[in-house]
C-alpha positions as CSV (number, residue, x, y, z in Angstrom):
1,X,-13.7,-4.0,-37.6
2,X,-10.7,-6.1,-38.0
3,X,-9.6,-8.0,-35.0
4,X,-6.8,-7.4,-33.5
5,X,-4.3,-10.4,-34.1
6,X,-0.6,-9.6,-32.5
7,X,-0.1,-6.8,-29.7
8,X,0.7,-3.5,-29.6
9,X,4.4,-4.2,-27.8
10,X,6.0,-7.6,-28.0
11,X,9.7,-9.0,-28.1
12,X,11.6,-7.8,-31.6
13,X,12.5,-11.5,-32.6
14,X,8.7,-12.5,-32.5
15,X,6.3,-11.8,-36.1
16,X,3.3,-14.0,-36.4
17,X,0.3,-13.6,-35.7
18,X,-1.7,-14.9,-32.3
19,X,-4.5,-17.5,-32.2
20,X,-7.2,-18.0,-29.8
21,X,-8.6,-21.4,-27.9
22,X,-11.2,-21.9,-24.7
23,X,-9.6,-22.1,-21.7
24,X,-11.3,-25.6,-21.4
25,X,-8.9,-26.7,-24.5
26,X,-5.6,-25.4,-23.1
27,X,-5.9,-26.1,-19.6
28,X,-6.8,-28.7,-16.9
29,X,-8.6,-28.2,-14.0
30,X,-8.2,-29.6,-10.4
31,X,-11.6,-28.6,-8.6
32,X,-12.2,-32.1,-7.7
33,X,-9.1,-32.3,-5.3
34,X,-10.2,-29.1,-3.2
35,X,-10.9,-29.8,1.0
36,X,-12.2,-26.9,2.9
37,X,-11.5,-26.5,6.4
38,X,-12.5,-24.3,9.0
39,X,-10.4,-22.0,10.7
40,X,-10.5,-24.4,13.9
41,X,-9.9,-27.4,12.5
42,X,-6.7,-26.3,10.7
43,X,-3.5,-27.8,12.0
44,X,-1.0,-25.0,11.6
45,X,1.8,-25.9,9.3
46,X,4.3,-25.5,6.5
47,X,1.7,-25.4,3.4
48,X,-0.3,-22.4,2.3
49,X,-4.0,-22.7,2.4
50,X,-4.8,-20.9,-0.8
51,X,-8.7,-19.2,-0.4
52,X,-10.7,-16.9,-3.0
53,X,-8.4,-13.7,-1.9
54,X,-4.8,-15.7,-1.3
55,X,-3.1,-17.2,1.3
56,X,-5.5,-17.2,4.4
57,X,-2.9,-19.3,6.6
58,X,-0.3,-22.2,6.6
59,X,-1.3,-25.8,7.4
60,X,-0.5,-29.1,7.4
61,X,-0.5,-31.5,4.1
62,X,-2.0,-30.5,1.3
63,X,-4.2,-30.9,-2.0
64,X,-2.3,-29.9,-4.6
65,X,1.2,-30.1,-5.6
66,X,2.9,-28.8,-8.9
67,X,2.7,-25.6,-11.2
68,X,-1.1,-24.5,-10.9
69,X,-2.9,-21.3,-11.3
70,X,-5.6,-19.8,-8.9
71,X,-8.9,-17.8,-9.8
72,X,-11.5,-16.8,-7.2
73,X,-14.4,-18.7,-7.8
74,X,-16.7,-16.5,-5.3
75,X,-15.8,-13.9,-2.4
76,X,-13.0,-12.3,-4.6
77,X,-12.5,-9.0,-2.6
78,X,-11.7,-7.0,-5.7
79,X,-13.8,-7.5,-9.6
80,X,-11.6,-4.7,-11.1
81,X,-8.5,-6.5,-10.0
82,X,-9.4,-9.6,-10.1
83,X,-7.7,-12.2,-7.5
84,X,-5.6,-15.0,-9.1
85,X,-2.5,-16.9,-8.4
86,X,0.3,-18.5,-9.6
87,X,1.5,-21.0,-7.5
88,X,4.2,-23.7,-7.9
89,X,4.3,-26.5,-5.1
90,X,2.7,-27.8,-2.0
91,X,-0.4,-25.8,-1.6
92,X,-4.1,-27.0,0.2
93,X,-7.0,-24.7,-1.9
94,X,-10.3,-24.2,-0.3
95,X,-13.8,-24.5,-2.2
96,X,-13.6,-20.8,-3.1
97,X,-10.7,-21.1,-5.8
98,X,-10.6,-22.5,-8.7
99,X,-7.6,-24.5,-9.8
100,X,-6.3,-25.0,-13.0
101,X,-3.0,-25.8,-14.9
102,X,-2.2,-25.0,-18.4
103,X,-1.3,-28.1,-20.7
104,X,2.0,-27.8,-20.8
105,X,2.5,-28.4,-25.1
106,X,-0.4,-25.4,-25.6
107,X,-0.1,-22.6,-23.0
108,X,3.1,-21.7,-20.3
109,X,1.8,-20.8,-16.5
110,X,3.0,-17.4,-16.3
111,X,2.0,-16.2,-18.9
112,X,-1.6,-17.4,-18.5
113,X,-1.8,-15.9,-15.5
114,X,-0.9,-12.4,-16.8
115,X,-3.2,-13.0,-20.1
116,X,-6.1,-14.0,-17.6
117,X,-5.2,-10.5,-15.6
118,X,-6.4,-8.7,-18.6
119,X,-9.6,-10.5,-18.4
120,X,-12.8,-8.0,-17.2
121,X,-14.0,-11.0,-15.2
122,X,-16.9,-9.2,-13.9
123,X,-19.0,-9.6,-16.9
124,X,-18.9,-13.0,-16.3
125,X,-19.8,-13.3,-12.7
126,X,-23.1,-14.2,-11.6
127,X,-25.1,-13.7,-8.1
128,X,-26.2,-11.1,-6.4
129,X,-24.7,-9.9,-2.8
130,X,-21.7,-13.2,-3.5
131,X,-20.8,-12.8,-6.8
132,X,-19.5,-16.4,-8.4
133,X,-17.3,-17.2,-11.4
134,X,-19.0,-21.0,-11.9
135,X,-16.4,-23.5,-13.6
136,X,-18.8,-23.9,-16.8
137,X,-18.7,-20.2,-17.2
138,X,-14.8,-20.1,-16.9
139,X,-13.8,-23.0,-19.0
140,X,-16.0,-22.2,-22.0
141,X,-14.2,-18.1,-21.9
142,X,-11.7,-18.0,-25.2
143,X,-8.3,-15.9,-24.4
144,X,-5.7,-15.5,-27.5
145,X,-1.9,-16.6,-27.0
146,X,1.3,-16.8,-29.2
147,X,3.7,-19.4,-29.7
148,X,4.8,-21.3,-26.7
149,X,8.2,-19.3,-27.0
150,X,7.0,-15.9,-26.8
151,X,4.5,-16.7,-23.7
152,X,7.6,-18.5,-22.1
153,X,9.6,-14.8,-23.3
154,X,6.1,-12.9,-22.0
155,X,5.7,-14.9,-18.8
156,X,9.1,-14.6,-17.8
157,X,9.0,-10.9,-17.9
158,X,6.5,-10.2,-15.7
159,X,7.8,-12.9,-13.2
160,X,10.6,-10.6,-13.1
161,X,8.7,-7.7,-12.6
162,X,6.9,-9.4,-10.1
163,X,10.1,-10.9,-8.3
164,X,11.4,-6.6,-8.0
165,X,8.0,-5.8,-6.8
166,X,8.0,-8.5,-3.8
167,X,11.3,-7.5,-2.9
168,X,10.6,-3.6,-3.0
169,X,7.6,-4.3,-1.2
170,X,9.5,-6.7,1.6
171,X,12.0,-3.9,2.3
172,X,9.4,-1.0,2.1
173,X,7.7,-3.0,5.0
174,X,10.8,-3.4,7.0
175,X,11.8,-0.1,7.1
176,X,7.9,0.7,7.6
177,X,8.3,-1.9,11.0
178,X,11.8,0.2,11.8
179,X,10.4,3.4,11.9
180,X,7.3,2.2,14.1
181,X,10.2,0.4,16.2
182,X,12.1,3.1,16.6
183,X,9.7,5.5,17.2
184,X,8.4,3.8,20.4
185,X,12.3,3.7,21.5
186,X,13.7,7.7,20.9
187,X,11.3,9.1,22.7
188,X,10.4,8.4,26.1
189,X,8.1,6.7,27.7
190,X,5.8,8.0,30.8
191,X,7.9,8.5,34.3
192,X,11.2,8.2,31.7
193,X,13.8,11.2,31.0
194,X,15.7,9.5,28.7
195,X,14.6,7.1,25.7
196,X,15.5,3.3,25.7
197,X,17.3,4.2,22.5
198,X,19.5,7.4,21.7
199,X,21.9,8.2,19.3
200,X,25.6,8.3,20.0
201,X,27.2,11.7,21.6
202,X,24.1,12.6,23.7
203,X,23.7,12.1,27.3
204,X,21.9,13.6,30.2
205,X,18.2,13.8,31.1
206,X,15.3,15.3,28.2
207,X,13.3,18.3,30.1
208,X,9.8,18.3,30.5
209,X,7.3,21.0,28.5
210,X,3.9,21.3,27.6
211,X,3.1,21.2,24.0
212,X,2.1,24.5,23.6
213,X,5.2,25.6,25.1
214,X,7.2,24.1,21.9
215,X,5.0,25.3,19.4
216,X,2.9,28.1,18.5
217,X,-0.4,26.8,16.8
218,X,-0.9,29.2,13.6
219,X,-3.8,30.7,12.9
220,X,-3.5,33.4,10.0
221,X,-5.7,32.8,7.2
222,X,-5.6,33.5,3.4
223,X,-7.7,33.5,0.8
224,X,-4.8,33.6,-2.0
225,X,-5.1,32.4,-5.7
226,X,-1.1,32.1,-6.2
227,X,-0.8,29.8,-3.1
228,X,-1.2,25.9,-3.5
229,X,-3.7,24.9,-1.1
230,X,-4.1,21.7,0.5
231,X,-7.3,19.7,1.6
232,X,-7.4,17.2,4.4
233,X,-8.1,14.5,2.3
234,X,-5.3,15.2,0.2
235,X,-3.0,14.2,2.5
236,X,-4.3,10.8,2.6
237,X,-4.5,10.5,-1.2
238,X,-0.5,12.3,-1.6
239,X,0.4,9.4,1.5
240,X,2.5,12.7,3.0
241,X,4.5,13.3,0.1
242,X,2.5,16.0,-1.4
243,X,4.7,18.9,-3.4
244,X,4.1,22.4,-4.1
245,X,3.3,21.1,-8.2
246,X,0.5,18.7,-7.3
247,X,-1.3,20.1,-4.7
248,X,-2.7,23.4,-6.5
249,X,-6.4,24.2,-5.8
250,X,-7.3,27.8,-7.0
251,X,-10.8,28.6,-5.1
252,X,-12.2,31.4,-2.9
253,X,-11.7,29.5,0.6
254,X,-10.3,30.7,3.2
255,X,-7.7,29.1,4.9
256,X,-4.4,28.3,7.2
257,X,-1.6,30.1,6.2
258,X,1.3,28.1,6.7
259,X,5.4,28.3,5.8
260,X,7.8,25.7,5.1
261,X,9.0,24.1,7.8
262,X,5.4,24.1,9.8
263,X,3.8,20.9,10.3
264,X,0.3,20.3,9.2
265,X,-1.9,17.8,11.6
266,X,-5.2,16.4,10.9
267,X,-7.4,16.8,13.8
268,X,-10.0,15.2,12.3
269,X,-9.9,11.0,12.2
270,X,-7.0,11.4,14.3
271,X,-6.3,8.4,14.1
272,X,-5.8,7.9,9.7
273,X,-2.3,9.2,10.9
274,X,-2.7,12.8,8.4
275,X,0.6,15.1,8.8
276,X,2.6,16.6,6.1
277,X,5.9,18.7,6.6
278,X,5.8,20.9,3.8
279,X,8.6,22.5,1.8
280,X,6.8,25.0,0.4
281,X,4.5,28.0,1.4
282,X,0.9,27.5,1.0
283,X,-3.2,27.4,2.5
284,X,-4.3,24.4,4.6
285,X,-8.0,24.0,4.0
286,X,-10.6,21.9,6.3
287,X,-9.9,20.5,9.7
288,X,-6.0,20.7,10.3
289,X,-3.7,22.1,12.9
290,X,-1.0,24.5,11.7
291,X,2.1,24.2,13.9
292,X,5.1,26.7,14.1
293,X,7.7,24.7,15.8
294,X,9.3,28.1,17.6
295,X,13.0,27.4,18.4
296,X,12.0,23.5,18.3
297,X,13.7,21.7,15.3
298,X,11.1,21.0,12.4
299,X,11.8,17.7,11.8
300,X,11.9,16.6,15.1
301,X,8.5,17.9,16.2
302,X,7.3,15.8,13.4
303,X,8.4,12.9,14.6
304,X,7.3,13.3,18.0
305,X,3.8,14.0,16.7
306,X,3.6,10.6,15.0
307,X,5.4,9.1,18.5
308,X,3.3,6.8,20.4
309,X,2.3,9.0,23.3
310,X,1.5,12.1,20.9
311,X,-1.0,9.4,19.1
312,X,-2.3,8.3,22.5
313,X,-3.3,12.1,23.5
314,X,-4.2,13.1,20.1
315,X,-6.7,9.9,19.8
316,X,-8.2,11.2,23.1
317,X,-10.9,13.0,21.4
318,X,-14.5,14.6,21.1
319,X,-16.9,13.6,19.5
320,X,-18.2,9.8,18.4
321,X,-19.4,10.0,14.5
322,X,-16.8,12.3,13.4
323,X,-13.5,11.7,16.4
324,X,-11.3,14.8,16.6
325,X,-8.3,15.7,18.7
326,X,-8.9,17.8,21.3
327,X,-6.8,21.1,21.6
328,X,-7.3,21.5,25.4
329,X,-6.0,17.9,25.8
330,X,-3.3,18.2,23.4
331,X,-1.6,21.9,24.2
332,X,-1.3,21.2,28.3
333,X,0.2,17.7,27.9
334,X,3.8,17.5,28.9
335,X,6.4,15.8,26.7
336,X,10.3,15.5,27.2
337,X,12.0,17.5,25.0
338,X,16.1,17.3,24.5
339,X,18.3,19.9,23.2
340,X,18.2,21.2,20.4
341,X,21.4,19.4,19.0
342,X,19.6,16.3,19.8
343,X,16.5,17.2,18.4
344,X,18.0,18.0,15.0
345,X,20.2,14.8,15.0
346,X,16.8,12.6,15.6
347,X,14.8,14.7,12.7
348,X,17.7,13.6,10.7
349,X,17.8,9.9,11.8
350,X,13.4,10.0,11.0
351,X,13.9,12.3,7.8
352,X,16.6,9.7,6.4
353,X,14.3,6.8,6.9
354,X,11.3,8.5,5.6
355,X,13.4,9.2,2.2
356,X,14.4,5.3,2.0
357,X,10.6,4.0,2.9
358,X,9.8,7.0,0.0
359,X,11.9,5.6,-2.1
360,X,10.7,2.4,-2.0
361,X,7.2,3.5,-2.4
362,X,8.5,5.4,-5.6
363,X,10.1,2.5,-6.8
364,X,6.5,0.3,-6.4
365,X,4.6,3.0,-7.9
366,X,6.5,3.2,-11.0
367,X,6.8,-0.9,-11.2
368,X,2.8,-1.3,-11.3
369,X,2.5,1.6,-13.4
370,X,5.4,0.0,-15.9
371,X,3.1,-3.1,-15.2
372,X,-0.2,-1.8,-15.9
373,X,1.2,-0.4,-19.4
374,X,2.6,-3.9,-20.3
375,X,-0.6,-5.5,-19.4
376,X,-2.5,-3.1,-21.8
377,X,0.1,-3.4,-24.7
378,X,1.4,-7.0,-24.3
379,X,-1.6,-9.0,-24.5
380,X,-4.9,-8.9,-26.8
C-alpha cells in the first residue's frame, strides 16, 4: 500500500507533498526544568501549575517561560483523548508532564499540538494500573508535517476554532451559573411568601399548596408502536433536549403515557437532575414520574421542580444502593405558588434562558464535531 503523503483537506494554495521526522529531531524538550510541589506547599499565585490533566492551580514563580507544548507523561485521565497543552508564557509543570517546544525553523506550536492530537498514544504507553508515556518512547515516535507555511495556515485554524470554543464554553457556563442563581432567588425560600427576586408588574404574597394539589401524577399506560418512547437513561444521554425524531424505541413495553406539555421526572438517582418537558406525545419507560400540571402553567412547574427546595424534598429518598424520591414525601409538601400570570411570565424568563444555554451547547457540539472532521482530514 502506498502511503499516504498529503491529506485528504488542506488549504487550496498548498500542493506538495508532506515529509516525516522523530519528534526528537524537530523538537526540544524541557523535562529537566520540572519542580513538583505538593498541594501544601504551594504558594498561591498568578502562574499556572500545569500537571498530567492541565491546570491543577495557580502559584507563585515558575519553571518555564515561552511557547511550549504539554503531554501527560503518566495519570492522563483520558488515553482516547489524550491530554496535551499548548501553552505560551509563565507556567510551573509538575513531574507528570512532559514539556517540549518545537524548533522553531522545522515545526510551528500549534500545529504540533493538533498533529500530536491525532496521535493513538495508547499504544505507546506502558505500566499497568499508571500507565506512562516515558520520554525515550516519545522522542523516538515519527509524525509527518508540511512546509512551515501551511502548519503556520493549519495551526492557526484550529487556534481559531479553539479561541470560539473557549468563548462558547465561557458564556454557556455563565448562563449555566445564572440559571442556578436565579433559580435559588424566584422562588421562595422556607417561612417566605415572596421570592428575593420577582419580575416587574407582580406584587402581593405566593399562596401555599401541596404538590399534589398542582399536579395530577399520570398514570395511564401504553404499549403503542407509533409512539416514541423514552428511557430514563435517555434523558441523560439527550442532556433534556430530546425531540420526537430521536427518541423512537419501537418495543412491546409498557409504559407512561404522557402529552405535550407534561413534565417527565426521574425518580430514580434523583439527584443526576433527569426531567424533560416534552413537545410531543409519547411512552415514558423505567422509573419516571409523569406530571399533568392541571391549571398550573407547564413551564413553570418545570422550573420549580429543578428549584432548590423541590431538589431538597426530591433527594429525601428510600433506599441506599439505588436512591429514589419518595412520592409520600414529595406529593404532601407545600410549595408557594403565584398566579397564574406570574407563573407563565417566570416559565418564560426559565424557558428563554434554557434556549440561550441550548444554543450554546448547540453551538459546542457542532465546533468539536467540525473539529473532530478536520482532525481526521487535515493531518496524516
Amino acid at each position: 500500500m502506498t502511503k499516504q503523503t498529503i491529506p485528504k483537506i488542506r488549504f487550496e494554495e498548498f500542493d506538495d507533498e508532506w515529509g516525516n521526522n522523530t519528534i526528537n529531531n524537530i523538537s526540544e524538550r524541557f523535562d529537566n526544568l520540572r519542580i513538583p510541589i505538593t498541594a501544601s506547599d504551594r504558594v498561591e499565585g498568578k502562574t499556572p501549575y500545569y500537571g498530567a490533566n492541565g491546570i491543577q492551580g495557580f502559584v507563585e514563580g515558575y519553571t518555564h517561560d515561552g511557547e511550549f507544548i504539554l503531554i501527560a507523561e503518566d495519570g492522563a485521565n483520558d488515553l482516547k483523548n489524550y491530554p496535551i497543552q499548548y501553552v505560551n508564557g509563565k507556567i510551573w509543570a509538575n513531574n507528570h508532564v512532559h514539556v517540549l517546544s518545537g524548533n522553531k525553523n522545522k515545526i510551528n506550536n500549534l500545529f504540533f499540538k493538533n498533529c500530536l492530537r491525532t496521535v493513538n498514544f495508547k499504544k505507546y504507553l506502558v505500566g499497568g494500573s499508571r500507565y506512562k508515556l516515558n520520554s525515550d518512547i516519545l522522542m523516538k515516535m515519527s509524525i509527518t508535517f508540511p512546509s512551515l507555511p501551511e502548519q503556520q495556515a493549519i495551526g492557526s485554524l484550529f487556534n481559531t476554532l479553539d479561541n470560539l470554543l473557549t468563548s462558547y464554553k465561557d458564556n454557556l457556563s455563565h448562563y449555566q451559573s445564572f440559571k442556578a442563581t436565579m433559580l435559588s432567588k424566584m422562588f421562595p425560600r422556607d417561612g417566605q411568601t415572596t421570592p428575593e427576586i420577582r419580575l416587574e408588574g407582580f406584587e402581593g404574597e405566593w399562596g401555599m399548596k401541596v404538590f399534589s394539589e398542582i399536579i395530577d401524577r399520570v398514570s395511564e399506560s401504553s404499549d403503542s408502536e407509533t409512539l416514541p418512547k423514552i428511557e430514563f437513561e435517555d434523558i441523560i444521554s439527550g442532556q433534556g433536549r430530546l425531540n420526537k425524531d430521536v427518541s423512537k424505541k419501537f418495543d412491546k413495553r409498557k409504559g407512561t403515557l404522557f402529552k405535550s406539555g407534561y413534565i417527565l421526572y426521574g425518580k430514580l438517582r434523583p439527584y443526576l437532575n433527569n426531567w424533560l418537558l416534552p413537545k410531543f406525545e409519547g411512552v415514558a419507560l423505567g422509573d419516571f414520574w409523569v406530571f399533568n400540571p392541571k391549571n398550573n402553567d407547564s413551564n413553570y412547574i418545570f422550573y420549580l421542580i429543578q428549584s432548590q427546595k423541590y431538589q431538597k424534598v426530591a433527594n429525601d429518598t428510600t433506599g441506599t444502593k439505588m436512591p429514589r424520591s419518595d412520592w409520600k414525601i414529595v406529593s404532601s409538601t407545600k410549595f408557594q405558588i403565584p398566579s397564574i400570570l406570574e407563573q407563565q411570565a417566570i416559565g418564560a424568563f426559565f424557558a428563554n434562558l434554557d434556549d440561550i444555554i441550548t444554543s450554546y451547547q448547540d453551538k459546542i457540539d457542532s465546533l468539536e464535531s467540525l473539529k473532530k472532521k478536520l482532525l481526521k482530514d487535515m493531518f496524516i
